[in-house]
N, C-alpha and C positions, 0 to 999 in steps of 0.2 A: 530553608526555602523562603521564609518573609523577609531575607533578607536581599531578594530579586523583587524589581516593579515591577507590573503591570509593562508591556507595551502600550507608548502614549501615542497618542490620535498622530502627531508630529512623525513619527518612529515607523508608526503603520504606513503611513502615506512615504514616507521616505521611502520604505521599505518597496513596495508597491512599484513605484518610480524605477528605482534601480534594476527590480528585476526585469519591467518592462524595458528597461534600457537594454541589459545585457542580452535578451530574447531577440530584440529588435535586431541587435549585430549579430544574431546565430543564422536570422533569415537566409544571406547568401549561398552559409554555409549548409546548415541543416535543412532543407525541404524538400528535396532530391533525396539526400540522403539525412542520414539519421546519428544524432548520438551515439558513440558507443555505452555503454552501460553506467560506467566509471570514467571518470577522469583520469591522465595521467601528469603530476605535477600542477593539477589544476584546471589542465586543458582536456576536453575532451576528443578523442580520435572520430572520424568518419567511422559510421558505422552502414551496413544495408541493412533493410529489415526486416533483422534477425535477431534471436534471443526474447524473452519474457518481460522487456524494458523498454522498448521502443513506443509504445502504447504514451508513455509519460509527456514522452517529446511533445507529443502532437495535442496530449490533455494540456502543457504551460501555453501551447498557443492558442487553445480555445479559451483560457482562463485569462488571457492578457487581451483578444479581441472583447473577449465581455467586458472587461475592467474598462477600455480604452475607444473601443470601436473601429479602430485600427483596423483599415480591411486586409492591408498585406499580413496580418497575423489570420483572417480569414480563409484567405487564397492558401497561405502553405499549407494547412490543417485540412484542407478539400484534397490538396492534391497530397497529401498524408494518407487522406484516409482513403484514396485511389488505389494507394500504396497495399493496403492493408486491405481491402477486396483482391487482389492480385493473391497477396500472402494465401490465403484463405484457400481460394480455388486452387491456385497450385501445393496447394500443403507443404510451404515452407516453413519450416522448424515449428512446426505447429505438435507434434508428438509430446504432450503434457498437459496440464491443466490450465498454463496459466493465461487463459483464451480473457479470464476476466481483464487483467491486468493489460493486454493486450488491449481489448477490444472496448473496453467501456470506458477511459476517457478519450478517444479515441472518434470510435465510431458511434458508439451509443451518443456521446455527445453532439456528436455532426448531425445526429438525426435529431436528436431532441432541436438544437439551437437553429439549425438550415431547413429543418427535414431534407435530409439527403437521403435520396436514394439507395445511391451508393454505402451510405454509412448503416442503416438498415440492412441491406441484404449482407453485407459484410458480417454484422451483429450477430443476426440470425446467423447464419453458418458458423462464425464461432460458437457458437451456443450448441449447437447440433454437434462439433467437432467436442466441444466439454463431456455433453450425453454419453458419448460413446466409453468414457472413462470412467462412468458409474459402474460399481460395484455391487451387485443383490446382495454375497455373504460379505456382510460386515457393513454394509449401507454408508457407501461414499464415493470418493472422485479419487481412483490412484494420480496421484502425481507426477512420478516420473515413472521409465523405464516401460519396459516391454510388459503390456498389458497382461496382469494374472501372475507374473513371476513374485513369487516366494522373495527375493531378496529385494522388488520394491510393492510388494500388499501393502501400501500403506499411506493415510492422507499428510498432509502437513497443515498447520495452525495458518499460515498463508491462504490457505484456500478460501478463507472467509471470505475476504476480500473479491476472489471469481465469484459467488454466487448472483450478485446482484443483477449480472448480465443475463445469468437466467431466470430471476424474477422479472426483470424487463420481458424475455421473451415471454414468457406465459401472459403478462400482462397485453404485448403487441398479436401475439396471433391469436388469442386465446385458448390456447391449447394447456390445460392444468401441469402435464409431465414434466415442466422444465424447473416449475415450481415446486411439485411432489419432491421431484430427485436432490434439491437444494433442501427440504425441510428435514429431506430423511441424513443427510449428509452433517446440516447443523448439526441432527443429534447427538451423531457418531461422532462427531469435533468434538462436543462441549462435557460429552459424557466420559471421554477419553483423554482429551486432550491439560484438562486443567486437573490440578493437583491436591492434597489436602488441605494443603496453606495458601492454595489459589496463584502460584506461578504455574508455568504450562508448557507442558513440551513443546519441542518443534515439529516430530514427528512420533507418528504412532503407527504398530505394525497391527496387524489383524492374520489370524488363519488361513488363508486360499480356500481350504477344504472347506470350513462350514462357516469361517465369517468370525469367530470371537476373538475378542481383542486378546493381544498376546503381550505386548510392551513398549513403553513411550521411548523415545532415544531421539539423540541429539542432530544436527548434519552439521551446522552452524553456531551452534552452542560451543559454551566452554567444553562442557561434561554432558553427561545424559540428565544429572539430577538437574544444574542448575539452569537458570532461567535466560536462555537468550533475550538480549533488551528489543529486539525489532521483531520478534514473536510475540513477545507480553505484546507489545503494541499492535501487531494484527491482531490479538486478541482481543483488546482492547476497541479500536474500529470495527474490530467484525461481530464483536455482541453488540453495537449501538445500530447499527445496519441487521442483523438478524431479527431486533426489535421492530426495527422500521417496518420492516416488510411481514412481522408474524403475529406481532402485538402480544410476546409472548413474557409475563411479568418474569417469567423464571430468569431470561434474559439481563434484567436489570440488576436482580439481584446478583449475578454473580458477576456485570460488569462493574459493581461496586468493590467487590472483594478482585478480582483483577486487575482493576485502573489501582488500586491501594496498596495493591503488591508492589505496583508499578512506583508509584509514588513517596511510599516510605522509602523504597532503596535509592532515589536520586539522588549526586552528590550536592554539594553546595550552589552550582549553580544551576541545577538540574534539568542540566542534560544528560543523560544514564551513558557509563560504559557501555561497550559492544556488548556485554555480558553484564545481567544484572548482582553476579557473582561478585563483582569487584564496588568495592565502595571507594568515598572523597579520600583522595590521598594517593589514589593508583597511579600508575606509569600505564596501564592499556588504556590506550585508544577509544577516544568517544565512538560515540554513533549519531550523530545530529539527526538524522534519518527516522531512527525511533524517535526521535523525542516530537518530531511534527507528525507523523501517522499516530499516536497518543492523542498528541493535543488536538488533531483533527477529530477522533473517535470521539474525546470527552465533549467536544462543543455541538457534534453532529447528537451524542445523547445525549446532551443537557435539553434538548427541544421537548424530550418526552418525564423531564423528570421532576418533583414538587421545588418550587422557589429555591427551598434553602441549598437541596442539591445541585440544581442547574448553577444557581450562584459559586458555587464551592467549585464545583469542575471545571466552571467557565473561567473561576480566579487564575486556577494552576495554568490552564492553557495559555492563557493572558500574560502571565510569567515565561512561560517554558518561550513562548514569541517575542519575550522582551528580552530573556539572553540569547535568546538568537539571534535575535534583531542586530544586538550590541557586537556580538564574539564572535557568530559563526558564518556570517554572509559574506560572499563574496565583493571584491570593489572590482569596480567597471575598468577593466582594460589588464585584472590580474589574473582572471579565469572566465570562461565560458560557460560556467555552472552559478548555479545560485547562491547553493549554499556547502560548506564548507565541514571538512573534519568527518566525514561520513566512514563508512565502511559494509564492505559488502560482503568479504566473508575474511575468520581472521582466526590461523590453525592455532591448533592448542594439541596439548600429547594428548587428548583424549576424546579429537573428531574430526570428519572425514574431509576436509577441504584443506586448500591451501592459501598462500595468505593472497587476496586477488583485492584490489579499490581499498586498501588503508590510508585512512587519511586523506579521503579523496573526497571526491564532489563526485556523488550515484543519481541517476536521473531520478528514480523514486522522490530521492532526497530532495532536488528541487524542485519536483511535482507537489508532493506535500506542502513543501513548505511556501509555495505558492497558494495553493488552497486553504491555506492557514490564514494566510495575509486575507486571501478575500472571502473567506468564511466571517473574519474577523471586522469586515469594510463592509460587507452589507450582506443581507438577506441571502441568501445563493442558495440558487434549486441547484442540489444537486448531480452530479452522473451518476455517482453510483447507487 
């Protein structure tokens, strides 16, 4: 790993440039409609919106009008989040948790940076739509499937990441519950979700009947035991955000021993396999994707932690954005994504998905790693 720089000032600002270029030429395309999820061959498909990833689209254009001031990256991101008041009321594909990801860079943001109307009551009702997928036995947010059912009891390491929309609601109407359900939720994450040696499931099952945890297993993972790399990385972001909002030390301490998991297993130029299973030397498939939701989490927690550790977190991020910088971004006129080499789920003999965005350019993927670039350019109140 010291044998990667730092991203230099030069690098960042290029970086910066290019992706406001490529955003700039998705306008005609994207505003109306939406990203699909994934790229294919590098381009990404029209999408409507629909799916748990559309929320990202509309987060690179509120990130590139802040950067720029650019008002047509203002205008789409308004009539985005039109978009996503429509979603909301007519409850399209909304049946899941992941109202966060949706809804808070999104709309949360449209309200923070416009005050929008629209992007407020959108918020709020996502958040009210999350509520309903809390769980008394076992204290959390089912994820998917048909509420109560036995074969989906169970949260995902993902879900960090939703909660912040419902510490925003608590915070906006003051009503405590959205907050209560989010702190009772963390527990059941972090007391379930994370390992002996500090890798982490992706999911964990609980009882129906009375709530107790029954067993962690994979959806996206290699295996059950080992470490999905864009889980460690929710995890990662979702303790440095849990902190934020609880002031909870336990927090830190095992985002130290999580980001470390994370960090001894990257290969050489440390961007992690899809799987943090496979070390330097593998033929699987990166995941660029994790490695800027990481480096997003460590720079968002280095704000609350003593000199020497903030220094240390902020180095690795620094790096992990300077072989991105170099290796994994897109050039302007060879994809309509940002960044490069991603993957969104990738089968193995021993888990339940098929191989869907390998190799591809995943909207998360260049949502982060925009927020990376300007986490890393200046000061940034964040969405989440």
């Amino acid at each position: 790993m010291n044998l990667i720089d730092e991203i230099t000032n030069h690098e960042l600002k290029s970086s910066i440039s290019k992706a406001v270029e490529i955003l700039r030429g998705n306008l005609s395309e994207f505003t109306e409609k939406f990203q699909d999820s994934t790229s294919i061959n590098n381009f990404y498909p029209v999408s409507e919106n629909v799916e748990w990833t559309t929320g990202f689209c509309t987060g690179e254009y509120w990130l590139a009008w802040e950067i720029t001031g650019d008002e047509s990256f203002k205008k789409a991101a308004l009539i985005q989040t039109e978009s996503f008041l429509q979603r909301i009321e007519k409850q399209i594909d909304v049946n899941h948790h992941d109202m966060g990801f949706l809804y808070t860079p999104s709309c949360v943001a449209a309200w923070k940076l416009t005050a929008s109307e629209t992007g407020r009551k959108a918020a709020l009702l996502a958040a009210d739509n999350l509520m309903k997928r809390f769980h008394e036995k076992g204290g959390f947010f089912q994820a998917w499937g048909e509420l109560g059912a036995p074969d989906n009891y169970r949260l995902i390491i993902d879900c960090l990441l939703n909660l912040p929309l419902l510490y925003w609601a608590s915070e906006e109407t003051g009503n405590p519950i959205y907050r209560e359900k989010a702190l009772i939720h963390t527990k059941s994450s972090l007391e379930n979700l994370v390992r002996e040696d500090y890798s982490t499931y992706h999911t964990f099952y609980f009882d129906p009947i009375d709530g107790k945890p029954l067993r962690g297993v994979t959806a996206q993972g290699y295996r059950n035991d080992s470490a999905w790399a864009r889980g460690q990385a929710w995890g990662i972001y979702g303790l440095a955000l849990s902190y934020r909002y609880t002031n909870d030390s336990g927090c830190i301490d095992l985002f130290y021993k999580v980001a470390d998991f994370f960090i001894n297993r990257l290969p050489d130029d440390i961007v992690p396999y899809w799987d943090l299973d496979f070390a330097q030397g593998s033929d699987e498939p990166k995941d660029s994707s994790a490695a800027c939701i990481a480096a997003c989490g460590m720079l968002e927690m280095a704000k609350y932690l003593p000199k020497d550790k903030a220094e240390y977190y902020m180095d690795i991020a620094k790096k992990i954005a300077g072989s991105l910088s170099r290796n994994y971004t897109a050039d302007i006129g060879k994809s309509n994504g940002l960044l490069l080499h991603g993957v969104y789920a990738k089968k193995s003999p021993y888990n339940t998905v098929t191989d869907r965005g390998v190799d591809e350019c995943n909207t998360w993927g260049d949502y982060f790693w925009f927020e990376l670039l300007i986490r890393l350019f200046k000061d940034w109140d964040t969405y989440w």
